[in-house]
C-alpha positions in Angstrom: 50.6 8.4 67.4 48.6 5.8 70.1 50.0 7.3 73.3 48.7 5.1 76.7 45.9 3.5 74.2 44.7 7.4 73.2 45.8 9.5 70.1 47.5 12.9 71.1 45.4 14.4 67.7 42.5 13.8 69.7 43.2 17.0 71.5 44.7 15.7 74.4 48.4 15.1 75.0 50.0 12.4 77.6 53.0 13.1 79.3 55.2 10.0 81.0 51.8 8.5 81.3 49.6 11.2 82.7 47.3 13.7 80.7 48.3 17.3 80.6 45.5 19.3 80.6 45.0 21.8 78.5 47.7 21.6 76.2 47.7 19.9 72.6 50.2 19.1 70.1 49.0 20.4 66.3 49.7 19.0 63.5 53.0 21.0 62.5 54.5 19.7 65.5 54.1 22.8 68.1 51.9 22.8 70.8 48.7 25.1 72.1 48.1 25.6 75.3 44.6 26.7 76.2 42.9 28.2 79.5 39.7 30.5 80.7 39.3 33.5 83.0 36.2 34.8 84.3 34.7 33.0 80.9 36.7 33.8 78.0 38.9 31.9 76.1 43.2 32.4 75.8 45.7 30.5 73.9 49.6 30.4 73.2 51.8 28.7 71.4 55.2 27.2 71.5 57.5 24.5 70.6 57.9 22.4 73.5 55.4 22.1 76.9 57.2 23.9 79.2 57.7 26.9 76.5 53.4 26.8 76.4 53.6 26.7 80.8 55.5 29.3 80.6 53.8 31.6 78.3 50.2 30.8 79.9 51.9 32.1 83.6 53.0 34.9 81.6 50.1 35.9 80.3 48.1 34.8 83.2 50.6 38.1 85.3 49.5 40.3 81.9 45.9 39.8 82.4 46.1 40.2 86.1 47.9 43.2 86.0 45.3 44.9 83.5 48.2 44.8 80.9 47.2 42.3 78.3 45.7 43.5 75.1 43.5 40.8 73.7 44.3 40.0 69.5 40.7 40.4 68.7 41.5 44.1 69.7 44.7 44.5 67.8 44.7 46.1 64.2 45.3 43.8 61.3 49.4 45.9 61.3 49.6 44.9 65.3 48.6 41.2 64.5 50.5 40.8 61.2 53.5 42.3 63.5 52.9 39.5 66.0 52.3 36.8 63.4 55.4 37.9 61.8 57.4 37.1 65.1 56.1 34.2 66.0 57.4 32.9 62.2 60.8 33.8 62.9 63.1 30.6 63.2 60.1 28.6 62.3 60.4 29.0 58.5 63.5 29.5 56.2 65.0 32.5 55.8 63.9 33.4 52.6 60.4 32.4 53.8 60.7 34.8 56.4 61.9 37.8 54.3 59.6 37.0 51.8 56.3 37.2 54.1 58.2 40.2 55.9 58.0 42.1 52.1 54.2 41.0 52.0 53.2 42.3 55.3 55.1 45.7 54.8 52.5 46.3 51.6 49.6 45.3 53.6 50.6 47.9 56.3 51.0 51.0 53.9 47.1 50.1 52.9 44.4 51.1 55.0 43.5 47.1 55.7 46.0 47.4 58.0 44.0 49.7 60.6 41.2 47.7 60.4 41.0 45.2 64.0 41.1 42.2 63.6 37.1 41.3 64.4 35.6 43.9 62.4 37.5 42.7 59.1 34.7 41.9 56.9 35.3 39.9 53.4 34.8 43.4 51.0 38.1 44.6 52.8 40.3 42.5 51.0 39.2 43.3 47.4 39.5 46.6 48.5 43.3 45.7 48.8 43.8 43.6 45.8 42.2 46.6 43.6 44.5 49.1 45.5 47.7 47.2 44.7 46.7 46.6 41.4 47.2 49.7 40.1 50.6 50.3 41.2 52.1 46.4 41.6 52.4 42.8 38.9 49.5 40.7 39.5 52.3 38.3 40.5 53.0 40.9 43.3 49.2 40.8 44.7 49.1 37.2 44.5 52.7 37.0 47.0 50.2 39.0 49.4 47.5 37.5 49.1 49.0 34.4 49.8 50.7 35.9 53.2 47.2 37.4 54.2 45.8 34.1 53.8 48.3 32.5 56.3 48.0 35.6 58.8 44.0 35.1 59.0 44.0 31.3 58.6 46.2 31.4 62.0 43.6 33.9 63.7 40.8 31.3 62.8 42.9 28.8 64.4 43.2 30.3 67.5 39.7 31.1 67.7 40.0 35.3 67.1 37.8 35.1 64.4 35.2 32.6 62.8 35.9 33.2 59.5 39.2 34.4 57.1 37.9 36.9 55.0 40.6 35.8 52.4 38.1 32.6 52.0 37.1 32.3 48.7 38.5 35.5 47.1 40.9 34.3 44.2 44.4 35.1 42.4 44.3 37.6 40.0 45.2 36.2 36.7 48.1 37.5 35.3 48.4 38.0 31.6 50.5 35.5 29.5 53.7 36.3 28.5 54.8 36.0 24.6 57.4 32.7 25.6 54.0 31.6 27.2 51.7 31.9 24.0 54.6 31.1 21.8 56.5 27.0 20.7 59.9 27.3 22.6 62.9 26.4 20.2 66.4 26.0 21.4 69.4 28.0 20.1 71.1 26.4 17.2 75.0 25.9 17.5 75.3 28.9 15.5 73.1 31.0 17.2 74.3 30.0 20.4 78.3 30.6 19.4 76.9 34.4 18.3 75.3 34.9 21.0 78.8 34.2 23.6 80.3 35.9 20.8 78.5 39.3 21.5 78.5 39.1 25.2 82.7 38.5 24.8 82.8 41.6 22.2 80.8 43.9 25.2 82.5 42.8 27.9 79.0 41.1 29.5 79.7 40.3 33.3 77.9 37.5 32.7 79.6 36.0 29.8 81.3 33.6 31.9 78.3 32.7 33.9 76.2 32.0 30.1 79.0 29.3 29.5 78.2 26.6 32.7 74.6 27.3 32.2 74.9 25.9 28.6 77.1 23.3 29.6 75.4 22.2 32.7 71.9 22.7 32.5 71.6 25.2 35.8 68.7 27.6 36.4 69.7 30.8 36.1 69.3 31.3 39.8 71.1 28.0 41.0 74.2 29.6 38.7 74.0 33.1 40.3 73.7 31.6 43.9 77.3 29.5 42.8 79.5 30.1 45.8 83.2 29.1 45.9 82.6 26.3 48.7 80.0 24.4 45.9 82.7 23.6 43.4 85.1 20.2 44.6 87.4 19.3 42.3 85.3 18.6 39.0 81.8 18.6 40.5 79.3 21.6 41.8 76.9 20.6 44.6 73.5 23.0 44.2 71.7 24.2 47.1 70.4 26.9 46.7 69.0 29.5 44.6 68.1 32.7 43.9 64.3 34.7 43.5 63.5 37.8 43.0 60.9 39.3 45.9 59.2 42.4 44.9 61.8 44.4 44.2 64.9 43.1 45.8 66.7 39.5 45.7 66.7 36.4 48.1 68.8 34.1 48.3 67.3 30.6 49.4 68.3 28.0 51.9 67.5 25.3 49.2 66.5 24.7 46.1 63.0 24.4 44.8 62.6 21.1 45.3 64.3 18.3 46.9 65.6 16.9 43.4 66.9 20.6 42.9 69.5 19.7 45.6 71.8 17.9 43.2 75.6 17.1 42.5 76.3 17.9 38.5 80.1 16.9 37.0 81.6 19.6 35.3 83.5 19.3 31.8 86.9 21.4 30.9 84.5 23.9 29.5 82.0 24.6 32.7 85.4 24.7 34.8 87.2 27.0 32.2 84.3 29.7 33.1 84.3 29.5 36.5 88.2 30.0 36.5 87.5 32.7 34.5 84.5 34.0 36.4 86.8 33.8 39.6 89.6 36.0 37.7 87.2 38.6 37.1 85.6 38.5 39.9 89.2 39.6 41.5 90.1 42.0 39.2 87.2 44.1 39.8 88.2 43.9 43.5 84.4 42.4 44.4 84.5 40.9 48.1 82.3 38.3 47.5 81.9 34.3 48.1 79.7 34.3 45.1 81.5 33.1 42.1 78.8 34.9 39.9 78.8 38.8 40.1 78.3 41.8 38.3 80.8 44.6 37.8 80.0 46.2 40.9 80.2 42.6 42.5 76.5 42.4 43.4 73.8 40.4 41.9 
């Protein structure tokens, strides 16, 4: 954006008609605010300018005092820790856990006590190999991708010339059967057998089978169902549900824009969530969730 005939990505931002110095605004929409003493180079970050003024005086005290560490001294643990923080608000929720669950697997491998200017490129194969034999290649790619962001940030503030991560690919993971395989849809028959055994074992789920047949929900939209989406004879979605390693997130969205959708419900989709809802009391589960299992989790 032209600010007093000059563009701010220029590296220089305009204030009320004067140029601050020093500080620019990146592309995400933060700021950097950068400064020298006695010949090398600092930076910080933050949202607004006076949240960058006040971080440089802060820092400014540290290295005065003899108390500031610099990053390119930190271990890869200390700067994932640091990177980790500075995501917090920044991202969505599930974003946040999700790179939290990445960063704890890098920290139980030996990566992790490396410091951050002596990582050298053979370091992360070393880590992909390591997780390989105990983790999904799906798993190694989750870190690989949150490694990626943790170095690509050092690079940008100037810690290190070069991400290590650069150029070092995804493992391919092996496809599954559905993957290899024509997909066919359930006939009518098939599909009244198979709500037919779920009834006859008592499947926690049977109700939850019904509106995704007669809606057309991801499996994880359904499960994330909470009693505030359903209004009379329509569900709003926004949200859903991925599995993380080993655990379960629930999302602030859905995965995509289009994903966040209003879908009309016929007597059928809202005979199964009555009925989800009625066993979903008499189990005693204390949840908003109008999906659960019999011990009312996920």
């Amino acid at each position: 954006v032209p600010l007093n005939g000059h563009h701010a990505s220029a590296g220089e931002l305009y204030h009320m008609g004067r140029k601050i110095a020093n500080i620019y605004r990146r592309e995400d929409g933060t700021y950097q605010c950068r400064f020298t003493i006695d010949g090398r180079r600092y930076a910080v970050y933050g949202k607004t300018v006076a949240e960058c003024r006040e971080k440089e005086a802060q820092k400014r005290e540290e290295i005065e005092a003899g108390a500031y560490q610099r990053k390119t001294d930190l271990t890869l643990r200390e700067y994932c820790d640091r990177w980790l923080s500075g995501k917090d608000g920044t991202v969505k929720d599930a974003t946040y856990r999700s790179y939290s669950t990445q960063l704890v697997r890098i920290g139980k491998h030996r990566i992790a006590d490396v410091r951050l200017k002596d990582l050298r490129p053979q370091h992360v194969p070393d880590l992909i190999r390591d997780m390989s034999a105990d983790v999904s290649p799906g798993t190694v790619n989750l870190t690989l991708v949150a490694l990626r962001s943790v170095l690509r940030t050092a690079v940008q503030e100037d810690l290190i010339s070069k991400s290590p991560a650069d150029g070092i690919k995804a493992l391919r993971a092996p496809k599954t059967s559905s993957e290899t395989s024509p997909h066919r849809a359930l006939t009518k028959e098939e599909t009244r057998a198979f709500l037919q055994a779920a009834d006859a074992r008592g499947d926690a789920y049977r109700y939850l089978y019904r509106l995704m047949l007669h809606t057309g929900l991801r499996l994880g939209e359904a499960i994330a169902l909470e009693d505030r989406d359903v209004v009379g004879d329509q569900i709003h979605v926004s949200r859903t549900i991925t599995r993380s390693g080993g655990s379960h997130i629930i999302g602030d969205g859905p995965k995509s824009d289009a994903g966040d959708r209003i879908i009309p419900l016929d007597s059928e989709a809202l005979r199964a969530i009555e009925a989800a809802r009625e066993y979903r009391t008499a189990i005693g589960a204390s949840t908003s969730r109008i999906f659960c299992s019999r011990t009312g989790g996920l």
